[in-house]
N, C-alpha and C positions, 0 to 999 in steps of 0.2 A: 394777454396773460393766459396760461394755461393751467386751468381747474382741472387735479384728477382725485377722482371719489374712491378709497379703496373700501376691500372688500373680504379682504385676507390680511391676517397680522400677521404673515410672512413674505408679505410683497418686498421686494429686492431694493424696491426705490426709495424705501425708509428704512433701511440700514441705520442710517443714522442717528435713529429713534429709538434702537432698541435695545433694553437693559440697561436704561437709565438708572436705576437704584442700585447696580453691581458699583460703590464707590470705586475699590481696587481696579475694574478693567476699564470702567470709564476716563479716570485719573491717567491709566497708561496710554487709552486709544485715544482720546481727542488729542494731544498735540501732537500724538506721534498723525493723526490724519491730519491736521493743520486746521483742525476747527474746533470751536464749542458750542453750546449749545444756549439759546435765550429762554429763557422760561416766563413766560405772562408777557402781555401784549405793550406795558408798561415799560420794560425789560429791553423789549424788541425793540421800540423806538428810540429809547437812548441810544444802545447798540447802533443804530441806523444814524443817531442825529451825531453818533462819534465817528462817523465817514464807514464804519464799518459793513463790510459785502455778503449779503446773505447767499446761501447755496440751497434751503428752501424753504417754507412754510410748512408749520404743520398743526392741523386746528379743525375742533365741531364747525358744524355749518352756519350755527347760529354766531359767530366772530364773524363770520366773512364780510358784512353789512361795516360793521367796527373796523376792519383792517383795510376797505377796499381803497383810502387814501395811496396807503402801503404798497399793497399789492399794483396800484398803477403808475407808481414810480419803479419798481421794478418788474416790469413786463415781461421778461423772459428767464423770471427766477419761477422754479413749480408748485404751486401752490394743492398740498393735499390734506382732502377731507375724508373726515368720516365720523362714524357713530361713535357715541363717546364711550361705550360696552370697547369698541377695537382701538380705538385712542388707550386704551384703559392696557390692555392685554398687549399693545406694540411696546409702551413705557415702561408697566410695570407698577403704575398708579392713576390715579384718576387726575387728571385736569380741569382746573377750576378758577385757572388763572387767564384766562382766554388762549389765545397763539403761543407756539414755540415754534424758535425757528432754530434751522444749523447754519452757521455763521461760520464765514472766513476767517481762520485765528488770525490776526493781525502778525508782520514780521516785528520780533523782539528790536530795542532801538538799541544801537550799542552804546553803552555806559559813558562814554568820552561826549558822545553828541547829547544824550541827557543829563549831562551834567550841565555841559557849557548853556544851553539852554536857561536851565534852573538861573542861573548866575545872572544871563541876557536877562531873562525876566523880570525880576526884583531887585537889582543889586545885592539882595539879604534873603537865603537861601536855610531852606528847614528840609530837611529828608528825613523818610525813614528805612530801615533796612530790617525784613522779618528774617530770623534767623534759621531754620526749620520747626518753622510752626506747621504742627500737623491736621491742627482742625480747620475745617474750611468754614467755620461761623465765626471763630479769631480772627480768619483771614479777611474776609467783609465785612467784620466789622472797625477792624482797624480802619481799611480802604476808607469806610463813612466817615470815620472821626478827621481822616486825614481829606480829606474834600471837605466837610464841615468848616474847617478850623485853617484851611489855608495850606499846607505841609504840600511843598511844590512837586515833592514825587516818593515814590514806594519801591524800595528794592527789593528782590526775594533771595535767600538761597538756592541752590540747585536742587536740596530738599525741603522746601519749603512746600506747602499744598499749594495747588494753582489760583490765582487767583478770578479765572474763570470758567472754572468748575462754576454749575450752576448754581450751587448751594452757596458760594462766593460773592458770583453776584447777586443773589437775590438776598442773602442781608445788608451786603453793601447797597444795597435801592438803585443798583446800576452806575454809582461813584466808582466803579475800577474803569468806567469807561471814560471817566472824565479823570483820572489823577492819574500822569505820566509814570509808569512804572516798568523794570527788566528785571528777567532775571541776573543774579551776578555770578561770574562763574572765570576763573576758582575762584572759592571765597574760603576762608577769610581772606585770601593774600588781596583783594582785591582795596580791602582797607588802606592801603599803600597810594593807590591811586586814586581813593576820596581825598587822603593826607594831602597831596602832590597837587591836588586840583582847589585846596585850602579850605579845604575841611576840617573841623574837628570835630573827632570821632567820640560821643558819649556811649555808653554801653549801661542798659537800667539793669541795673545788679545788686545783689542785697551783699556781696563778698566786700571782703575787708580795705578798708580805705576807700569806698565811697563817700562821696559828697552826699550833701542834699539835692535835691530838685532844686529848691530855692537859691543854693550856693551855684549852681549850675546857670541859673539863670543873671544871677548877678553880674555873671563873667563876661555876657551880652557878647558873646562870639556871631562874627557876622555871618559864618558860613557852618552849620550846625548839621551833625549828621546824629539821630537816635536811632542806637542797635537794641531789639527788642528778641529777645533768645525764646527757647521753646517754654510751652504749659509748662512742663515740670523739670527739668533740668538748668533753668536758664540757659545763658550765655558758654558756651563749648569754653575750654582752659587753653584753647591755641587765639580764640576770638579776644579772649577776655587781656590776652599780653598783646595785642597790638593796639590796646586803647588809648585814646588820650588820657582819660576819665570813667569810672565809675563812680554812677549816681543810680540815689534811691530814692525811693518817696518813703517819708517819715509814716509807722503805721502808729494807730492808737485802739485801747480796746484788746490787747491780744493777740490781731491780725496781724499774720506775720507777712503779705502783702495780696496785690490785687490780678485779678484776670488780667492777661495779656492786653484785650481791647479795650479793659477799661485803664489801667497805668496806660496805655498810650494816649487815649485820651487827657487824663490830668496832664502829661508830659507836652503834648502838642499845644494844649491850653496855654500851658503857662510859659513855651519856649517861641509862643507866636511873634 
């Protein structure tokens, strides 16, 4: 394996470390370069124990002892240190969670081979589909509820935040690398081919002629898709006409309903 000590936080060969806290350029640059990034050492191993290919390490000198399992399964990935002052100054914050590394983004799976999957798998089939959700702690945390609770895979819009963005995976606790998920594109029309594939499409919507949760679940559909729409607009009015169904969760108290990640939890709960 090969240890380099840098020295300068403009060394070329950590490129891929820098201006981590820029969301906006980050967001654009890692898939358009085909990677993301692991944050804590924690992180990295999931990442690792999900087949995923690291491009390099990056960490104080005090983790090295903690990582050198790692680092000698991958002997000819580059492992670079330094003071946590230049660690500090290459990122843009300080590191506290041991290792990060820059990772191979994994090739998206196409929609037809994850679905038939989902099907092989269980017989009885739970998805969910995030609609352009913009925050990336909605986004991990849905991923957690949905690894939690069993829901066989996660679909995203084409504007949906990514879901491994690192702020994604680090609420998710590294559950995006275990729950099967693509992006879907074009969407909505792609609802057509969840239909086709015997699906039925709920949509959690507070708009007129919703169901309950509860009524939803009575109907014990074998093959269940939940479409969960943005923070504060919900469900777009082209997504909301190709539904099977709109369903709600009853509120009490005044609220007039729940966070994104948390309605998907009650929802995945109770359509397990």
């Amino acid at each position: 394996m090969t240890f380099h000590y840098l020295e300068t936080a403009d060394d070329p060969r950590v490129a891929d470390y820098t201006q981590l806290t820029d969301v906006h350029l980050r967001k654009l640059r890692e898939p358009a370069e085909g990677m993301y990034i692991a944050e804590s050492s924690r992180v990295l191993r999931r990442a690792l124990a999900a087949g995923h290919q690291p491009r390099s390490f990056f960490l104080a000198e005090k983790w090295l002892e903690d990582l050198d399992d790692v680092f000698q399964q991958f002997p000819e990935v580059p492992v670079y240190i330094g003071k946590a002052s230049l660690l500090e100054e290459i990122t843009g914050f300080h590191l506290h969670r041991g290792a990060m590394a820059a990772m191979h983004r994994p090739a998206p799976v196409p929609l037809e081979e994850l679905l038939a999957d989902c099907v092989r798998a269980r017989g009885r089939s739970r998805i969910a589909v995030l609609e352009d959700l913009t925050d990336h702690t909605n986004v991990g945390a849905v991923f957690r509820s949905a690894a939690a609770i069993g829901v066989d895979a996660v679909l995203v819009s084409p504007q949906c935040a990514d879901p491994l963005y690192r702020r994604s995976i680090r609420v998710s606790m590294g559950t995006v690398f275990q729950v099967p998920w693509t992006r879907v594109d074009p969407w909505p029309a792609s609802i057509e081919q969840l239909k086709e594939a015997g699906y039925f499409v709920a949509g959690m919507s507070l708009g007129e002629g919703a169901i309950t949760l509860d009524e939803l679940v009575a109907q014990d559909h074998q093959n269940l898709v939940l479409v969960f729409g943005t923070e504060g607009d919900g469900l777009k009015p082209e997504t909301d006409q190709l539904l099977d169904a709109r369903v709600t969760i009853p509120m009490m108290n005044g609220v007039d309903s729940l966070n994104v990640a948390a309605s998907s939890a009650v929802a995945f709960y109770a359509t397990r």
